[in-house]
N, C-alpha and C positions, 0 to 999 in steps of 0.2 A: 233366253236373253244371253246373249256374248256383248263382249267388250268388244274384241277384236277382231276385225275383218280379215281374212286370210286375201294377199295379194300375190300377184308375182311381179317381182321385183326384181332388174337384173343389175350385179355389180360388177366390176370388173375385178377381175384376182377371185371372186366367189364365184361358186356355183348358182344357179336358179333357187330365190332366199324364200320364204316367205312364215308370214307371225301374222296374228290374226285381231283385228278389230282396234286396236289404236292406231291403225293407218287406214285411208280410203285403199281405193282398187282400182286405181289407174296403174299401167304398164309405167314405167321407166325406162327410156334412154339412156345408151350408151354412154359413157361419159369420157372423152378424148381425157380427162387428167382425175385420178381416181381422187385424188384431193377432195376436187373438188364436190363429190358429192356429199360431204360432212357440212356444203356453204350454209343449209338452211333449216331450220326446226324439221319443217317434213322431211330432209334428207336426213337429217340425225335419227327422227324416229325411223326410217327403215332400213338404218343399217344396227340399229340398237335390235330392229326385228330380228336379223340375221343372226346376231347371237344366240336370241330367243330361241329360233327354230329346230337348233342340232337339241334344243331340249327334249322336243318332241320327236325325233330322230333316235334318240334313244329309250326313252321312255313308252313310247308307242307302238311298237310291232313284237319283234321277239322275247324283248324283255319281259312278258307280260306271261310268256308259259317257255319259250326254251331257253332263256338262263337268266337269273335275277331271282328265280324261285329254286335254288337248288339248297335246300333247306331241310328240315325236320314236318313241317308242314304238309307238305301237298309232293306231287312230281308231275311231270308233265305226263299229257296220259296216251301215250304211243307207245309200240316198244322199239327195240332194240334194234331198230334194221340200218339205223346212221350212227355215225361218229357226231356227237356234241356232247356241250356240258350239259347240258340236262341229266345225259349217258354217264357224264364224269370217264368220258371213253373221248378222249379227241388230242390232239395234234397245236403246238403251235402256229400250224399253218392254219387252224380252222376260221374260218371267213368271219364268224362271232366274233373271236379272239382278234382280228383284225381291226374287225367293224369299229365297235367299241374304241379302241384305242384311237381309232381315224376321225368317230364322229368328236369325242370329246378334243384331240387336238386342233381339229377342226374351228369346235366354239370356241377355242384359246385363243387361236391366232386369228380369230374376228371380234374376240374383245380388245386384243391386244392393238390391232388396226384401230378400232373404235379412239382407244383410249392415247394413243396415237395424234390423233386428227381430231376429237372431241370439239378443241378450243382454236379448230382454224379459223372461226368465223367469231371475233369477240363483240359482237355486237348481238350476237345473239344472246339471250339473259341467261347471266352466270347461275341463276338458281335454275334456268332447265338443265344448260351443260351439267351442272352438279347431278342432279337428279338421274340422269341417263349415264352419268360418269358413277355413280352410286352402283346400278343397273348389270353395268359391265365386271365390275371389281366384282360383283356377286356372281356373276357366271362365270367370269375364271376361275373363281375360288370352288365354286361348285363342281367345275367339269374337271379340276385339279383333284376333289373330294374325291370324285368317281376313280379315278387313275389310280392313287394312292387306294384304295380298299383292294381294287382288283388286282394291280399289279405290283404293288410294293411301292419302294420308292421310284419315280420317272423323272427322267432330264426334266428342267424348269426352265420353260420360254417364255420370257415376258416381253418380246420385240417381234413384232410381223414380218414376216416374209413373204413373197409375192413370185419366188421361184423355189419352187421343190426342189432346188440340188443346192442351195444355200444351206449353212451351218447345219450338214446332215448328221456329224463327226458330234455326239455330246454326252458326256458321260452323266449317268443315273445318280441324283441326288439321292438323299438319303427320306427315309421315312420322315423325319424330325424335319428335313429342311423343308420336306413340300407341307408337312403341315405349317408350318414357319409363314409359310407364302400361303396358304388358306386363310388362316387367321388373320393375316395385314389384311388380306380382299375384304372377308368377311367384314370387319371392324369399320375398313374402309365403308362400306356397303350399307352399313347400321346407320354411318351418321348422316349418309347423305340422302339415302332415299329417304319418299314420305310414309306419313302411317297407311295404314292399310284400310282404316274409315275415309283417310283424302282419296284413295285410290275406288273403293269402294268396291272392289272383286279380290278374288285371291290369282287373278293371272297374270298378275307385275309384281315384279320385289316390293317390299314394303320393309316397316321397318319390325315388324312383328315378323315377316318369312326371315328375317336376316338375324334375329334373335333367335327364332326356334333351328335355326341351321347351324349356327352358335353353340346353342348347346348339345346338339348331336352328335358336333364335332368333336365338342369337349369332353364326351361321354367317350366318345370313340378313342380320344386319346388318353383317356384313362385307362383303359380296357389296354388288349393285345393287339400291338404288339407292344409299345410307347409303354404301355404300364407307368403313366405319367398320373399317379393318383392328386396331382395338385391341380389338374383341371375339373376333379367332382367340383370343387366350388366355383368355378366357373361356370359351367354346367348347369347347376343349379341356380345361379345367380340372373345368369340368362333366360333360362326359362321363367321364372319369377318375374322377370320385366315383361313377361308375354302377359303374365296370368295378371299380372296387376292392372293390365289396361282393361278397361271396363267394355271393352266394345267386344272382348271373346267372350265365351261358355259355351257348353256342350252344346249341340241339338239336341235336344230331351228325346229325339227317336232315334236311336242308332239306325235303322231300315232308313230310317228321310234323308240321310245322307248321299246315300248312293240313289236313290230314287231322283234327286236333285242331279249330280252330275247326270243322269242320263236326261233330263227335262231341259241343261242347259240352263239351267238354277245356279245363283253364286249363293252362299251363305260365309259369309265372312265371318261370321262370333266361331263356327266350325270348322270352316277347311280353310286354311291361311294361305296354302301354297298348290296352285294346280298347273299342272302340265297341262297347256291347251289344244284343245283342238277344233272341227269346225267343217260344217258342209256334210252334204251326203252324195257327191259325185255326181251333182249334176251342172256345176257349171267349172269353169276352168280354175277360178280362186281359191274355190273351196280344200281344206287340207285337213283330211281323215285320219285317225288311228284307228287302233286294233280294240280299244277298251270295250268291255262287253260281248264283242264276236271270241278273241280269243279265249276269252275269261270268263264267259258263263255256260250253262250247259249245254250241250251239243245241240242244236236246233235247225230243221230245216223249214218251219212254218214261217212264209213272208209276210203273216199276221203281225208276229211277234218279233220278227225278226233275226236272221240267220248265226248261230254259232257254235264255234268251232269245238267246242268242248278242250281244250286245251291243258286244262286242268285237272286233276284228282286227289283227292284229300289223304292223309295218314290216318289211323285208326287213334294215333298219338293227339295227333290235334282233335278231334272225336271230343275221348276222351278226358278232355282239357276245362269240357261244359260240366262240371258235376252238376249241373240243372236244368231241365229241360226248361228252366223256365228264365234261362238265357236266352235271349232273343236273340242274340249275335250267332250261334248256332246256327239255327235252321234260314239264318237268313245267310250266314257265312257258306254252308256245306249244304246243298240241297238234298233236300228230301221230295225230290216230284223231277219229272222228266217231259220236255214241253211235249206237246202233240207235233204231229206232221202236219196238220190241217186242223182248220177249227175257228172259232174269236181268237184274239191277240189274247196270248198271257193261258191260255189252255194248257193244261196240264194233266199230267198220271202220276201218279203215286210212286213215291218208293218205300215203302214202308220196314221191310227190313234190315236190320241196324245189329247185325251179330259182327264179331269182328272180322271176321274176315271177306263180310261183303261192305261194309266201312269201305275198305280203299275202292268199291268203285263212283264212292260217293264223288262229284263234279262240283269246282264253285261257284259260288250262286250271290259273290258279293254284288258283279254288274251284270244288271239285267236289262233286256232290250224292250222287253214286252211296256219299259215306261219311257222311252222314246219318244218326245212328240213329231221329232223334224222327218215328216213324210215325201215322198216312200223313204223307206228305210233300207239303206244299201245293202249290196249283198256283197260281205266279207268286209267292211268298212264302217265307221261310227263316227258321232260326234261327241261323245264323251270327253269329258277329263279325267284326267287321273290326277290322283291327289300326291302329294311330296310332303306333306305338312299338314297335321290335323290337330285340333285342341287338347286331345284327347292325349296323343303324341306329347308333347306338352309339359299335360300334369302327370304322367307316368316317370317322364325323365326327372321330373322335379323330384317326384318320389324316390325313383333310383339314387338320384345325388344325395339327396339327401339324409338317404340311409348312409352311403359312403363315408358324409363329412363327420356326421355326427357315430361312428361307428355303431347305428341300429335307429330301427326307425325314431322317428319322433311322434308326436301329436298331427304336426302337418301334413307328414311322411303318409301317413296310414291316413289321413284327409284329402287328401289329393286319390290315390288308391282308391279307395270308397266312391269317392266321385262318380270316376271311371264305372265304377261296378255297380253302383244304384241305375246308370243311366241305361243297363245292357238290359234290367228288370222291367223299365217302363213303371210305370206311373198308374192311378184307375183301378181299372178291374181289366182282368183278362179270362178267357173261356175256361170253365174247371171241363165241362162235360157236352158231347154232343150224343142226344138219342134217337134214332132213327124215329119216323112217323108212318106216313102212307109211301104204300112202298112206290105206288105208280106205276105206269104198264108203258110197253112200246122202247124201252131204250135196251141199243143194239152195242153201246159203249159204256163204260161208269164213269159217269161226270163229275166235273170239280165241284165241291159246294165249298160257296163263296159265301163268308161270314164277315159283313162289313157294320163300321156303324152310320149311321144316318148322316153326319156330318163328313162323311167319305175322306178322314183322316185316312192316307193311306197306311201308315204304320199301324193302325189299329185296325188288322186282319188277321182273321184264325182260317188256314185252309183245312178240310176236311174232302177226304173222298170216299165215293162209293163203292162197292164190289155189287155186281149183278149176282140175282140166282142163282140158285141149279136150272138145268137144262129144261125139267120140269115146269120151272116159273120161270123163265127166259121172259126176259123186258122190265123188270121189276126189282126193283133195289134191295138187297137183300141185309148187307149191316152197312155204316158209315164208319169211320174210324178218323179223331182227329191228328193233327199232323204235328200242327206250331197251333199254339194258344191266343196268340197276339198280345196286346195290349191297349192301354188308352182308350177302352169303352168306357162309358158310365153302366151305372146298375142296371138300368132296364136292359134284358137280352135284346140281341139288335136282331136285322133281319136274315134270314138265312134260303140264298138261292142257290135251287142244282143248275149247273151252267152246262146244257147239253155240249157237248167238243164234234158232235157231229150233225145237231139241228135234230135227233130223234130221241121221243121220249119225253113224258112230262109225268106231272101228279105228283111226285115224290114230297116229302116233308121230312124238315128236320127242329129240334128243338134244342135250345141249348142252354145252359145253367153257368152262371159267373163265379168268379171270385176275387175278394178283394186284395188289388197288390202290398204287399209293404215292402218296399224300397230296402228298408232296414237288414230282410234276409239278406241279401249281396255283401252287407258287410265285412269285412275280415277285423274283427272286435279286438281291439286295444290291448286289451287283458290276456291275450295269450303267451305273453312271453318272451317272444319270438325274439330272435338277433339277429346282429346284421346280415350273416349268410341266409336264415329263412327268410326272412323277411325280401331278401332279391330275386327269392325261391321263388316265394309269391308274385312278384314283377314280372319275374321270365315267364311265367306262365300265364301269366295277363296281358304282358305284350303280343303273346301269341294267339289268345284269344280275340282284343282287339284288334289288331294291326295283320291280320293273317294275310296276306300277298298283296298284301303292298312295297313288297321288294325291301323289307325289312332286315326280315328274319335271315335271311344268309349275316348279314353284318353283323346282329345282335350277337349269335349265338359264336361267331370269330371273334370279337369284340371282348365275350366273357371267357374267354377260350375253353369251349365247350363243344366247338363243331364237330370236331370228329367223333367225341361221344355221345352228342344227340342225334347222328347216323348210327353208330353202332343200335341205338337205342332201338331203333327203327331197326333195322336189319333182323335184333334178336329177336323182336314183335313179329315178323314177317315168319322169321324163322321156328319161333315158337308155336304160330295157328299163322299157317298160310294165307295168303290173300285166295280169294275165288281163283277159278284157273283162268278167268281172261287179264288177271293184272299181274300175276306171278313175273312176268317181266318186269316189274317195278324192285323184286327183290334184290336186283343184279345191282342197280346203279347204288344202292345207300351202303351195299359192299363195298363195291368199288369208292363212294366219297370217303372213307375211313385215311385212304393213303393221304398223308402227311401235304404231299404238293398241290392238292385241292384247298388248302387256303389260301394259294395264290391263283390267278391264271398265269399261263408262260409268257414271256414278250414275245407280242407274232413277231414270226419269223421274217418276214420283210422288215420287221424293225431293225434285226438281228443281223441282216443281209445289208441294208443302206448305212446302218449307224457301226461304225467300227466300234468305236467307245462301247457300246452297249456290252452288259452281263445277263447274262437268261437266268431268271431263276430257277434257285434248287430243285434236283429233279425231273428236271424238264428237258 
């Protein structure tokens, strides 16, 4: 289920717009006086779409594996044969460094039209105008947000233009001033959009996405470079107006999260803010991202659906689960590799986890194999991606609020906790899987699928086969489980070997429970801890949950720590090599150490049309 219909839309001064499902999918006419297309509710809503859309312009393709993930986490998993950031090897001029700068000034100057022309028509009701005038303040502020992390301070345009050679001449504000002009939008943006229960999805502003943007902001300007520590209590305050509203809480399954964005599921108490998308390329309206193709493990089976493998994990982040009975884990960093053929969601084992075969683990956040909208494109999706999760949230709360109070508090380490019971699961989860009959006639070792009766998807333990010796050829010789799951009840469920190639039967397997307690995830009150452990604690929980979601670059600039959480990476690399097909990955977290990778440079065509412009240091 979506909200919103993706159309196309044509404007005059924009390019071909389109946002998806609070507008129908009639074409639009020309319009002799651009004015006038602002005359009527439906025309407000699709040029409000227009703003919308450079969201998923950024958030949807590249960003997803070559830059936004250039972080301590993961790296993208190609080597070295081009110049980009991902390489942290590139050029002002490089198309990225472009991109980015074009799509976000882009949404700028179609908020700034919006907000422009909002109230040409007053007969239209001042609480829609408001509402869609809310809408707009938030995506300038947003795509203002984006500018300022990447590029430092940038000129601040708050008037439309409708000829590229107008006011080309503008000199770069300051860090301070563009956050200045975030916070009015933002603030703007709280009071006038609705809640997110009147909305009833997370793919429109609300007044809970403008809250938790709020406090991200205010974190961020507490952090580096602003070191403006009087925003923790902001920060914190904001987030708290999230958590007070009765209508969030976790999804009690971390795996149902992302299972939901690929099924076109909203859950609003969980994901506050998504980046939307929509269609599978078969008919002209529809408008796809990369989420799940780019971003889970390389797959060519059209069962499950095709992907890029984009991704590859650090042995840092690995190591980050000291339990295997994190379920974030094996649902974050896959341990199985799809089939080429076979049922949808088919799968092979990876079972080895030494450190230096870790880096060619692939992520396994979005997966395609739970797609319903058939066929399922090749190289395209309809996934969301998320911008804002609950979980995000109460972690910031906790950050702040270790700040204000210099060391956690009761809340502090409550909020924390939250986060960390809900990664456990709940029930009972698999202690032990034993082989039975071994069964005859299989030419591949199949998955065995441990589900329970009630086909809760979260509550799955995979397990695979390994076939005989040559001697017993067709016959299963040990099982081995992989991830435990969670959320059965006591009685052991059922357990099927799912052939991946249609040969082979008889097999059996048996398996023995145990019960969860919640309580181990804790990080227990009584340890001591001050405010620097205690954030210790955070950073490496943010990193646990929130792993490529296009976080982590920011966090770890933010606490000014980037360049030693590459080196960190580098000396790991350098210490026990990766396998020899990722040894390319050791080059680029050398190369992130240099100083001028916490900025990007101003592309060069900025540098070329705007005389006023300074390039940043280094560059």
């Amino acid at each position: 289920m979506k909200f919103i219909k993706y159309i196309l839309i044509v404007v005059v001064a924009m390019t071909t717009l389109s946002c998806k499902k609070f507008l129908d999918k009639e074409p639009k006419d020309f319009l002799s006086d651009p004015k006038a297309f602002y005359d009527t509710e439906d025309r407000l809503n699709s040029t409000i779409a227009s703003v919308y859309d450079k969201m998923g312009a950024i958030h949807g393709t590249g960003w997803l594996y070559t830059y936004g993930n250039e972080a301590d986490e993961g790296y993208y998993a190609r080597d070295n044969t081009m110049t980009m950031p991902a390489f942290f090897d590139f050029t002002p001029g490089h198309s990225y460094v472009a991109g980015v700068w074009r799509d976000c000034y882009d949404g700028i100057n179609r908020a700034n039209a919006f907000l422009e022309n909002v109230d040409n028509n007053p007969a239209i009701a001042a609480s829609f105008r408001d509402r869609l005038r809310g809408e707009a303040h938030f995506l300038r502020g947003y795509y203002y947000f984006l500018l300022v992390q990447f590029y430092g301070g940038v000129p601040i345009r708050t008037e439309s233009t409708s000829d590229a050679t107008q006011n080309l001449n503008k000199k770069r504000s300051t860090v301070a001033e563009v956050y200045e002009l975030i916070l009015a939008d933002m603030k703007k943006a709280e009071a006038l959009v609705p809640t997110i229960d009147d909305i009833g999805h997370g793919g429109r502003i609300s007044k809970s996405a403008a809250r938790g943007l709020l406090a991200r902001i205010c974190l961020t300007m507490a952090g580096f470079p602003l070191k403006d520590e009087s925003k923790y209590v902001e920060a914190r305050d904001w987030a708290k107006k999230v958590i007070d509203d009765p209508i969030h809480g976790l999804n009690p399954d971390f795996t149902n999260i992302f299972v939901k964005y690929a099924r076109d599921e909203y859950d609003i108490r969980e994901s506050i803010l998504e980046v939307e998308y929509w269609g599978n390329r078969t008919d002209v309206y529809t408008e796809t991202g990369s989420v799940g193709f780019a971003n889970q493990p390389i797959n060519t089976n059209p069962n499950t659906g095709n992907g890029f493998g984009g991704l590859k994990v650090t042995y840092k982040l690995w190591r980050q689960f000291a339990s295997p009975n994190d379920m974030r884990r094996d649902w974050s960093i896959a341990n199985f590799g799809y089939t080429t053929s076979g049922p949808n969601g088919a799968k092979s084992p990876v079972t080895t986890a030494s450190e230096s075969t870790i880096y060619n683990r692939q992520v396994a956040k979005w997966r395609r194999e739970y797609e319903t909208l058939l066929p399922k494109a090749i190289g395209a999706t309809p996934q969301n991606f998320p911008l804002l999760r609950y979980s995000d949230i109460l972690l910031m709360f906790a950050e702040a609020e270790n700040a204000v109070n210099n060391g956690p508090t009761q809340e502090a380490f409550n909020k924390l906790n939250e986060v960390r019971r809900r990664a456990y699961g709940t029930g009972y989860r698999i202690a032990t899987i034993v082989k039975g009959a071994s069964g005859s006639g299989y030419t591949a070792a199949p998955m065995i699928v441990i589900k329970n009766n009630d086909g809760h998807e979260g509550a799955q333990a995979y397990a695979y086969a390994t076939l005989g010796t040559s001697a017993a050829a067709g016959t299963i010789n040990t099982v081995t489980l992989l991830s435990k799951g969670a959320f059965y009840s006591a009685t052991p469920p059922s357990v099927s070997f799912v052939s991946v190639n249609g040969v082979g039967s008889g097999a059996t397997a048996t398996v023995t429970m145990e019960a969860i307690n919640p309580a181990e995830a804790n990080i227990p009150v009584d340890l001591g801890l001050d405010k620097l452990s205690f954030l210790e604690i955070i950073k490496a929980e943010r990193m646990r949950e929130l792993s490529f979601e296009q976080m982590r670059r920011f966090d770890l600039i933010r606490w000014g720590t980037f360049a030693d959480a590459m080196r960190e990476v580098a000396d790991a690399m350098s210490s026990t090599p990766p396998s020899a097909t990722n040894l390319y990955a050791a080059v680029r977290f050398q190369k992130a150490q240099n100083i001028k990778h916490i900025l990007w440079p101003i592309p060069s065509v900025e540098i070329m049309m705007n005389s006023d412009m300074v390039q940043n240091p280094n560059w």
